[in-house]
N, C-alpha and C positions, 0 to 999 in steps of 0.2 A: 558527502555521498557514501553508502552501502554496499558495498559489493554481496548480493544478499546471494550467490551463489555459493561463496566460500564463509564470508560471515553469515551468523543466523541475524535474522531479524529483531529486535528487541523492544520493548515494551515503550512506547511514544516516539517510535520511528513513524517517516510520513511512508505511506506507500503508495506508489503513482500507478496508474494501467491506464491501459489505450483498447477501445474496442476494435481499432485499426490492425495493429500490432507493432505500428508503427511508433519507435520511439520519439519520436519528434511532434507527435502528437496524443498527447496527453488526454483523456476522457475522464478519468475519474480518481481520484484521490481517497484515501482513509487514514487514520491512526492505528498502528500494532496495536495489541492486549500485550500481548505474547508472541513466541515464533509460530505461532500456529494458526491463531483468529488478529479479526482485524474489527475497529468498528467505523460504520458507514452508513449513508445511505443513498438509494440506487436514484435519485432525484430530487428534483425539488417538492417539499412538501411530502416527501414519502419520510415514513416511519426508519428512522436511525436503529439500523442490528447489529449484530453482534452474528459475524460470521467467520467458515474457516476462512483462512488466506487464499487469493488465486496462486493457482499453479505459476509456478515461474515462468512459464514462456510469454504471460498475462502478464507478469509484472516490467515494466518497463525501468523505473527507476527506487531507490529509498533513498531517504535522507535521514539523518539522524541531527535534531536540533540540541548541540551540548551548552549549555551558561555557563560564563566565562568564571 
């Protein structure tokens, strides 16, 4: 896990958000570019973009996957 409050975000981090705002329930996932955009898409069958990052109170968790 991320603490993306105090760490920045970094490029193939996972970033989770909740349209809830509830942590425990997770709505939507993406991959970092950078600490700034992320790429996604907003459903099924919808067009994968390249947007800025949500606001932190939107982002509920990161994760960052390292190979050992």
């Amino acid at each position: 896990p991320v603490d993306w409050r105090t760490t920045p975000i970094s490029a193939g981090d996972l970033v989770f958000t909740s349209a809830t705002g509830d942590p425990a329930y997770i709505t939507h996932v993406g991959i970092a570019l950078d600490s700034r955009r992320w790429v996604h898409a907003v459903g099924f069958g919808r067009t994968v973009s390249i947007t800025a990052l949500p606001a932190n109170d939107k982002i509920m968790a990161v994760q960052r996957i390292t190979l050992p």
